[in-house]
TORMAR-337345 format. One line per 5 residues: number of its first residue (from 1); for each residue x, y, z of N, C-alpha, C. Coordinates in steps of 0.001 Angstrom, whole numbers, plus 500000, padded with zeros to 6 digits. Layout:
NUM) X:Y:Z:X:Y:Z:X:Y:Z | ...
***
This chain:
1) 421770:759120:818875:422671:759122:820035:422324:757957:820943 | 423364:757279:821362:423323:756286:822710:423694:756056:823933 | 422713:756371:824847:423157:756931:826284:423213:755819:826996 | 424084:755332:827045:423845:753833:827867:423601:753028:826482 | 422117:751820:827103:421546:751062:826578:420108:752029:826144
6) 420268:753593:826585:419624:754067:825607:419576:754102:823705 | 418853:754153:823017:419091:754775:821697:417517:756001:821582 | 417896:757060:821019:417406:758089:820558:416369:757799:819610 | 414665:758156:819413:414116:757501:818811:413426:758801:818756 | 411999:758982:817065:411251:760056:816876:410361:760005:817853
11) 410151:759026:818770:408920:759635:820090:409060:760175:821126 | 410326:760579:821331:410856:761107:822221:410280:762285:823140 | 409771:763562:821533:408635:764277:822656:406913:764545:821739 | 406817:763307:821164:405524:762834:820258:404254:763395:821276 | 403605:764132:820559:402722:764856:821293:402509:765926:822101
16) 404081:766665:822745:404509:767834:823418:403934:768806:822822 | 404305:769216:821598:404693:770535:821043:403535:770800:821174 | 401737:770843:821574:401027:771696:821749:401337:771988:823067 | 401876:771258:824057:401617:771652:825564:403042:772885:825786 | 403963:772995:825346:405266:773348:825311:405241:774750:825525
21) 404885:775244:824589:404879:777450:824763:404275:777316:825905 | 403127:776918:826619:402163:777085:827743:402944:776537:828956 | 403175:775087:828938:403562:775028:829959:404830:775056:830445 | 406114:775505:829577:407615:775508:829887:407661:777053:830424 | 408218:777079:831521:408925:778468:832268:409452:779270:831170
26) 409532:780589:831214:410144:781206:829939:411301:781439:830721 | 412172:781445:829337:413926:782128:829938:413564:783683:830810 | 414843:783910:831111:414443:784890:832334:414775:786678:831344 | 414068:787156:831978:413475:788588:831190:415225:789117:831200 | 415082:789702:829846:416506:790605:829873:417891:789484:828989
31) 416847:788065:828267:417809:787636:827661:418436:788239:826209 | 417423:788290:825811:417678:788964:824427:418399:790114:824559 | 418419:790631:824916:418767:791799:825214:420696:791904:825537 | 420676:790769:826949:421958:790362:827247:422866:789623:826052 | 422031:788678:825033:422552:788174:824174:423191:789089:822967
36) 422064:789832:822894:422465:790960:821446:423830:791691:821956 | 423788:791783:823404:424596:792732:823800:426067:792393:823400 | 426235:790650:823949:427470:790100:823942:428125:789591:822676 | 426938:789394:821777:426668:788922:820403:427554:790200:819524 | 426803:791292:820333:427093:792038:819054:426122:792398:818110
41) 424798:791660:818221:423568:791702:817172:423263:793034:816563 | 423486:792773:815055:422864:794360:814635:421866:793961:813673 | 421214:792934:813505:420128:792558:812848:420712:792181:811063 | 421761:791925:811240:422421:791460:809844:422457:790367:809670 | 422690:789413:810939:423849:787983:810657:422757:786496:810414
46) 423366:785838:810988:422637:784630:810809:422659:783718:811788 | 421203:783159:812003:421121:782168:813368:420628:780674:812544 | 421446:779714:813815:420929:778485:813311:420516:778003:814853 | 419273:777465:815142:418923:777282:816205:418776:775701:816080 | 419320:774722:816974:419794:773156:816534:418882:773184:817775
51) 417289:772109:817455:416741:771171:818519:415877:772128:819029 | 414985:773424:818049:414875:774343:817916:413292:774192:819131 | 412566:773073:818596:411205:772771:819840:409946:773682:818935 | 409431:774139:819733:408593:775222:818986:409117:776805:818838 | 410282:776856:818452:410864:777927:818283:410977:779080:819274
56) 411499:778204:820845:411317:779828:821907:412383:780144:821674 | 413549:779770:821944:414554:781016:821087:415047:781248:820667 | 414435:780883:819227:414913:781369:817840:413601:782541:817390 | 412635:782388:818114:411708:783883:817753:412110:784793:818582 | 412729:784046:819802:412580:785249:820572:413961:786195:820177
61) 414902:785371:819593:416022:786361:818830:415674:786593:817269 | 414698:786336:817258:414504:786705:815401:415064:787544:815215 | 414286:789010:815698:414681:790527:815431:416415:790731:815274 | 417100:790283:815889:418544:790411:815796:419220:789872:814852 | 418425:788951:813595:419163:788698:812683:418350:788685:811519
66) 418951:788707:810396:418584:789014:809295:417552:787355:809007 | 418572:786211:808784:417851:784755:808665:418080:784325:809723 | 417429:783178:810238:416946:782412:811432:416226:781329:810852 | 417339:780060:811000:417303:778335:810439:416682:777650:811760 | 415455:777344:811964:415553:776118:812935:415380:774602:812470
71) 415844:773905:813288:415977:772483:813164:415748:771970:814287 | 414883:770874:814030:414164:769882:815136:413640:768686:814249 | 413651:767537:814874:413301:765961:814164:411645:765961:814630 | 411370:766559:815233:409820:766358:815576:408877:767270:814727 | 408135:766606:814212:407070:767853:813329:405748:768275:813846
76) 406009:768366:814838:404983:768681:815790:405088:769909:816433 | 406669:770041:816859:407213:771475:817225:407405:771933:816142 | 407695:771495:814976:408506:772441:813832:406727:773385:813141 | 405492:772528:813262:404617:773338:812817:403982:774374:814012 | 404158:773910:815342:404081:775077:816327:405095:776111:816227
81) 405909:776292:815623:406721:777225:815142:406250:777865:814474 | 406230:777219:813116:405787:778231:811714:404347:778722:812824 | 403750:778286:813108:402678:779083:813685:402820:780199:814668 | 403751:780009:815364:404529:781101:816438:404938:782403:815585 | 405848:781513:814975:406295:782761:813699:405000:783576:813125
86) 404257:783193:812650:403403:784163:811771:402707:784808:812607 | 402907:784402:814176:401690:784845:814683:402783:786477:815462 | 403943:786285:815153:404661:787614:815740:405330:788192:814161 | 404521:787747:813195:405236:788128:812220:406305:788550:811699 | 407304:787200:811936:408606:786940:811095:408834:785892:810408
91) 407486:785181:809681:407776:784263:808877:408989:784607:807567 | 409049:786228:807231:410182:785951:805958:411311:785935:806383 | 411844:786000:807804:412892:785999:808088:413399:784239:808657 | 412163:783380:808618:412716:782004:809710:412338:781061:808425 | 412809:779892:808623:412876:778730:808003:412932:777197:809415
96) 412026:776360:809188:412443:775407:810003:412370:774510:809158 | 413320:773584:809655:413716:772280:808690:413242:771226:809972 | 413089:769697:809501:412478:768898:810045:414071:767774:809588 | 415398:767852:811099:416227:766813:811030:416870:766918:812060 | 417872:766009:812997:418074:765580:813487:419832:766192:813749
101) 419698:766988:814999:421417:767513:814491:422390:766611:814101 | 422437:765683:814626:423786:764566:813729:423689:764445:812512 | 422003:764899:811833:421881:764689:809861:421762:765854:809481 | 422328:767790:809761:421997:768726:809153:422342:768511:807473 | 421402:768752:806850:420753:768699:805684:422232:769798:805003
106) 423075:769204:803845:424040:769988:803130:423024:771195:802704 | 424049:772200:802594:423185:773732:801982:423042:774740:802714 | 423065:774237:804202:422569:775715:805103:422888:776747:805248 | 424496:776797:804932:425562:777600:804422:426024:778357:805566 | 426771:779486:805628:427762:779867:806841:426689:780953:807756
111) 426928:780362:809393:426676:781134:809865:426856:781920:810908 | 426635:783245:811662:427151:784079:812604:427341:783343:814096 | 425756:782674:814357:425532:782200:815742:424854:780552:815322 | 425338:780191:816278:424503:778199:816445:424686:778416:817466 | 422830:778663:818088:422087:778379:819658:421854:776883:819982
116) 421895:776397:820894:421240:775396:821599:420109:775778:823088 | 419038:775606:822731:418591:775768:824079:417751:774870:824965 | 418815:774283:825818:418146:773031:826359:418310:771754:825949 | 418707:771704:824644:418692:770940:823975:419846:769787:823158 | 421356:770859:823853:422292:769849:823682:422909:768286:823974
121) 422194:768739:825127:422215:767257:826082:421262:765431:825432 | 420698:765970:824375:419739:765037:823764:420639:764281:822803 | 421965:765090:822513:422836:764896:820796:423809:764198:821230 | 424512:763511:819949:425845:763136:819823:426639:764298:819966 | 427183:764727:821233:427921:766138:821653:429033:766714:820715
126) 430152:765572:820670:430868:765884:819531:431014:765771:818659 | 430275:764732:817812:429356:764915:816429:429249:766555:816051 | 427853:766784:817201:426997:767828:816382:428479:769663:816386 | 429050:769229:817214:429659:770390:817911:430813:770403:816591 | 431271:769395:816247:433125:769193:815472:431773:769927:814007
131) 430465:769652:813694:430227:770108:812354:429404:771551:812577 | 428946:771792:813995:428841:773136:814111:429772:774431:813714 | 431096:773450:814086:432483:774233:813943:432369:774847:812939 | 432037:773850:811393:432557:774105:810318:431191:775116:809358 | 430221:775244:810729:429123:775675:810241:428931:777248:810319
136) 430130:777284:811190:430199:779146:811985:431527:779670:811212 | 431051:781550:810724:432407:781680:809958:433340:781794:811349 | 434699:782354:810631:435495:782615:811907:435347:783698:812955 | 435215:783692:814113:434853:784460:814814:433428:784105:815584 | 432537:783389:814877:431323:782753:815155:430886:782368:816642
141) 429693:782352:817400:429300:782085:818565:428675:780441:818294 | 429243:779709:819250:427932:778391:819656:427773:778709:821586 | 426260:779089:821114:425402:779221:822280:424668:778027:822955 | 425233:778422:824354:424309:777107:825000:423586:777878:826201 | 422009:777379:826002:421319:778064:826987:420376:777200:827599
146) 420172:777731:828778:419907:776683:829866:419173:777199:831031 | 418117:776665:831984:417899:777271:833037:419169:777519:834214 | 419339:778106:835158:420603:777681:835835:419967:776981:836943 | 421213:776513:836929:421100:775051:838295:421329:775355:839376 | 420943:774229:840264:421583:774670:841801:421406:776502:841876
151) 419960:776820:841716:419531:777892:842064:418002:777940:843414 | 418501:778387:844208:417268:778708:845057:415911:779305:844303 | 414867:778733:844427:413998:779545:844635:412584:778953:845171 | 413100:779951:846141:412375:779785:847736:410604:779878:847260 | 409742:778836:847932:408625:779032:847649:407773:780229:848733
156) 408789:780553:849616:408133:781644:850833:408023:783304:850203 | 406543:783662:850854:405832:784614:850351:405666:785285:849004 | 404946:783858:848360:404059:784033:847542:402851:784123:847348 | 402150:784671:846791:400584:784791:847021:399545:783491:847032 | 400285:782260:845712:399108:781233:846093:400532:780028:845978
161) 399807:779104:846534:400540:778234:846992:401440:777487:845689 | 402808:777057:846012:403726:776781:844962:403383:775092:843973 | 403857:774889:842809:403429:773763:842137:403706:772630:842911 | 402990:771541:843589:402940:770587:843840:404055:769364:843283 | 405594:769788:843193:406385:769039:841794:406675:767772:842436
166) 406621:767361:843430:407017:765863:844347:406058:764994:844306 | 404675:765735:844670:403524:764595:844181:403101:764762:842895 | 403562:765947:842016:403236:765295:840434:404205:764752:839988 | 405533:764555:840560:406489:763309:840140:405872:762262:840393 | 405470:761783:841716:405107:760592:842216:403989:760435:841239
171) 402647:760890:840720:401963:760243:839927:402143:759918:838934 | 403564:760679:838612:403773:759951:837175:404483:758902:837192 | 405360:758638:838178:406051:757509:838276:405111:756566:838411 | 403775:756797:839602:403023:755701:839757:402150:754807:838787 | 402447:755911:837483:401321:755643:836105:402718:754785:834746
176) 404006:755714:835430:404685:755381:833934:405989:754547:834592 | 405794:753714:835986:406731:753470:836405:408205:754385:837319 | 409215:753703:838147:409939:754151:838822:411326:755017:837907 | 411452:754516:836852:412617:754754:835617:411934:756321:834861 | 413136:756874:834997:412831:757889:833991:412220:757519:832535
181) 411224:757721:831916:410974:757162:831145:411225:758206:829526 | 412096:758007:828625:412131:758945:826999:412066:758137:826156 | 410964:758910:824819:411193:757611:824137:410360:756283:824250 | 411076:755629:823488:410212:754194:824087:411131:753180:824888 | 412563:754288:824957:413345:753623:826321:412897:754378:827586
186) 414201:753849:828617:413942:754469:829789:415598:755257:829951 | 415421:756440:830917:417010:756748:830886:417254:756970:832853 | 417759:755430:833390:417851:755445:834552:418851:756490:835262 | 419877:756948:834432:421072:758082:835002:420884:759336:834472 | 419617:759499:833618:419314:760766:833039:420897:760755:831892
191) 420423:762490:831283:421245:762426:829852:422952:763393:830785 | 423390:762836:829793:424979:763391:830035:425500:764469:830420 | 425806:764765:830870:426847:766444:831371:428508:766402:830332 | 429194:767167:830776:430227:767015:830289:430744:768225:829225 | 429493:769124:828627:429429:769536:827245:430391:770797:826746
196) 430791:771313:828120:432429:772543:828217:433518:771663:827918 | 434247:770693:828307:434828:769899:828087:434746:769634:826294 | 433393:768845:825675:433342:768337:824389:433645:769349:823569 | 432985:770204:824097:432759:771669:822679:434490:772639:822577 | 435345:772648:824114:436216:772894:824309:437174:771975:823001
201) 437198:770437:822747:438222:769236:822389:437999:769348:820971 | 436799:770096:820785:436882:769921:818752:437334:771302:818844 | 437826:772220:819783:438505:773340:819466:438034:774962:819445 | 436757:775031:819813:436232:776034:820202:437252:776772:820984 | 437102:778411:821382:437707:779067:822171:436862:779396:823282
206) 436890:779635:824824:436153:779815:825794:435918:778772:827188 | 434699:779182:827446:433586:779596:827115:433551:781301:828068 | 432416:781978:827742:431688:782736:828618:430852:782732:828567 | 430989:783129:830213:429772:782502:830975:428787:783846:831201 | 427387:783524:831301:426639:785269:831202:425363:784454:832337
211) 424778:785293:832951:423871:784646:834185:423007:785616:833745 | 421894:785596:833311:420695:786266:833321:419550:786076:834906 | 419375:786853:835833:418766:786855:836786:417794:786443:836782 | 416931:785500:837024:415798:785505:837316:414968:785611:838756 | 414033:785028:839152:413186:785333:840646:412034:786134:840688
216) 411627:786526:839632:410426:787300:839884:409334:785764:839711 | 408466:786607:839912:407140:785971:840928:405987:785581:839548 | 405739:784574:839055:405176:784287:838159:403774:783366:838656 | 402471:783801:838019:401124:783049:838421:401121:781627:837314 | 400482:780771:837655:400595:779386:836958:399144:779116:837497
221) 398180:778583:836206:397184:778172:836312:396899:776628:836182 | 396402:775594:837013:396347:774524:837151:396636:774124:835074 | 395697:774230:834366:396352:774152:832960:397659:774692:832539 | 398334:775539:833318:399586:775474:832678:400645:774422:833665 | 399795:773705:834242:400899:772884:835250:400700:771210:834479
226) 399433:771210:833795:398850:769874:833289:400042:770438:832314 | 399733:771530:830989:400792:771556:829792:402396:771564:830106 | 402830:771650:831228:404183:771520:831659:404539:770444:831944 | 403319:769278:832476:404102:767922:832366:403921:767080:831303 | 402842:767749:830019:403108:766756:828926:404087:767128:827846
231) 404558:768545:828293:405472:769251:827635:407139:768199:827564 | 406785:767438:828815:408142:767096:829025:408644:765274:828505 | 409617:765218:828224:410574:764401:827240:409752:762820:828687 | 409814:763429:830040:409960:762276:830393:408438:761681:830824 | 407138:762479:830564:405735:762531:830487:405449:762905:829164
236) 405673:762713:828353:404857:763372:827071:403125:762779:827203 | 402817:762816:826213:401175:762326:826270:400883:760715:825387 | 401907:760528:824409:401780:759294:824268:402704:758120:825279 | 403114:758319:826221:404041:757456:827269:402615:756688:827800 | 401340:757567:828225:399995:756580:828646:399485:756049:828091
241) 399302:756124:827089:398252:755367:825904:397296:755355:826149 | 396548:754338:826473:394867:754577:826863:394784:754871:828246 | 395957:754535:829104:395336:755995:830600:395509:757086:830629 | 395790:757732:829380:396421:759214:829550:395115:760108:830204 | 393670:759475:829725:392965:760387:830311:392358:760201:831360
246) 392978:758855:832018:392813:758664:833608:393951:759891:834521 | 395024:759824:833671:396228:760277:834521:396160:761859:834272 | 395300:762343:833772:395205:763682:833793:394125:763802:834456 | 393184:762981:834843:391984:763311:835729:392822:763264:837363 | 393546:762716:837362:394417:762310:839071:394648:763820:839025
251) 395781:763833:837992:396672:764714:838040:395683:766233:838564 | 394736:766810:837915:393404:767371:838327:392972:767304:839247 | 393071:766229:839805:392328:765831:841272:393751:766653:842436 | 394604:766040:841925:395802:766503:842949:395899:768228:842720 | 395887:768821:841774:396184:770284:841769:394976:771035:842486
256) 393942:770291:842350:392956:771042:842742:393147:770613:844741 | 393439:769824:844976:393656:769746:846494:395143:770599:847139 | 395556:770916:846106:396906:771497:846372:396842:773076:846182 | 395647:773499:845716:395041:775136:845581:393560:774870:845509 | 392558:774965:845705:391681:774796:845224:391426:775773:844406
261) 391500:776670:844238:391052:778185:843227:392161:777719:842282 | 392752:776677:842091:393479:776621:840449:394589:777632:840605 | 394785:778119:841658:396124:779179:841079:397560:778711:841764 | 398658:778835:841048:399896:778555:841561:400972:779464:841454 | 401867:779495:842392:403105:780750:842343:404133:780024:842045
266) 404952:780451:841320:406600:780066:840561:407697:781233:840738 | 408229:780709:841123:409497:781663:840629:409911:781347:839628 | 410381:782918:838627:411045:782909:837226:412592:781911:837342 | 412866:781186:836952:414520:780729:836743:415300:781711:836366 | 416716:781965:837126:417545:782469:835943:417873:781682:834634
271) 418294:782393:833779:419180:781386:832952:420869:781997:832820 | 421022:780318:832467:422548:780600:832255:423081:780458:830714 | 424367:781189:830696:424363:781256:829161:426004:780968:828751 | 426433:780165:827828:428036:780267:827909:428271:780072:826384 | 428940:781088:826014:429378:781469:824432:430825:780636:824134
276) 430917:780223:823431:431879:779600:822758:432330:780033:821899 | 433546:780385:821085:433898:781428:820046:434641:780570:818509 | 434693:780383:817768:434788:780321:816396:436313:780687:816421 | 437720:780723:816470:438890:781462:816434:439031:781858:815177 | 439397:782924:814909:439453:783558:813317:440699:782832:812437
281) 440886:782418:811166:441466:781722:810849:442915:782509:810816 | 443952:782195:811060:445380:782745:811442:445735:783783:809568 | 446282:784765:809764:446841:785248:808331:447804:784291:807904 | 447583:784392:806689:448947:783446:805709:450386:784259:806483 | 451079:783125:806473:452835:783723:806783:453444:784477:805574
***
């Protein structure tokens, strides 16, 4: 994909996938649950999870389907997966493949649901979406899941003081430059919006929209605030090269002046969720 004078490259999140389960916010409690609901899930069908990461939720919907395909170009998340998997034991039910949604691999064959989480915004939108189409039988869900935006959450009365996210922006800018940095480009306007619109034009039906609540009160330990910024596309751990282990000693230096006892308060995110529908193919006249 080319965002600008961006192009899409395998280093994109080279080195994440150990920091990722630890330090990414989890979706907000009561998804699975909301999903199976709207889904329909009776533990029969079939999931294809596109840009899958270390598999948060495609394990976390395992149980609701019979097979569960993930796909991701990084093999870094795809073996923090298989390891996720065995470690909640549903390796006979998951498969992860190692490609790139614009190259799904012929064979995968028809399926109930194609999730995205987080992760659409990285793709050729209507590329991946016009062959998702042909990837869902009729009636089929493409899921897009997401933290929700333009959501409050207030750092007042919490028990220890909230993550420091303005001055751990600023040190990273001060280490990796002023430009968003992915990749071994930079992405000065960040990645695209637009994706109700795209997924709408190759003909999907919808969307609906589902808000999972979040706001409860979550503890964060100075290490899960270090694994949350190498977790991310625009800090990974190879962007420093040989200062990475200067810039985690700062970074250390700053959390610890910002709590000293190492502890931090978060609020849970909601997430947001919007189903897209498959239209059943019309009866012969």
């Amino acid at each position: 994909m080319a965002i600008g004078d961006w192009q899409w490259d395998e280093t994109l999140f080279a080195g994440a996938a150990p920091y990722y389960r630890r330090g990414r916010l989890p979706y907000a409690p009561g998804l699975t649950r909301a999903l199976g609901d709207v889904l329909a899930l009776d533990g029969r069908g079939r999931l294809l999870d596109v840009g899958c990461g270390p598999g948060t939720l495609a394990l976390d919907l395992a149980h609701l389907f019979a097979d569960v395909v993930g796909v991701d170009p990084d093999p870094g998340m795809l073996s923090e997966a298989e390891r996720l998997a065995r470690e909640a034991g549903v390796s006979a039910r998951t498969r992860w493949i190692r490609a790139r949604a614009e190259e799904l691999p012929a064979g995968l064959g028809i399926f109930d649901v194609v999730t995205f989480g987080q992760s659409f915004h990285w793709m050729d939108q209507e590329r991946v979406a016009a062959h998702v189409l042909d990837l869902l039988r009729p009636g089929g869900a493409f899921v897009h899941v997401a933290d929700l935006k333009r959501e409050n959450r207030s750092g007042g009365g919490l028990p220890y003081p909230p993550v420091p996210h303005a001055a751990v922006d600023a040190l990273v800018r001060r280490y990796l430059g002023p430009v968003r940095r992915a990749g071994r480009g930079t992405l000065p306007h960040g990645t695209p919006g637009g994706e109700a619109e795209v997924i709408g034009r190759v003909g999907f039906a919808g969307p609906q929209r589902l808000v999972v609540a979040g706001g409860q009160v979550l503890e964060r330990s100075s290490d899960d605030v270090v694994a949350q910024v190498f977790s991310l596309s625009s800090s990974a751990p190879h962007l420093f090269g040989p200062r990475r282990a200067a810039f985690e000693a700062d970074l250390r230096v700053l959390l610890a002046q910002a709590s000293p006892n190492g502890r931090f308060s978060a609020r849970q995110p909601g997430t947001e969720v919007r189903v897209w529908r498959k239209e059943p193919a019309s009866p012969p006249s």
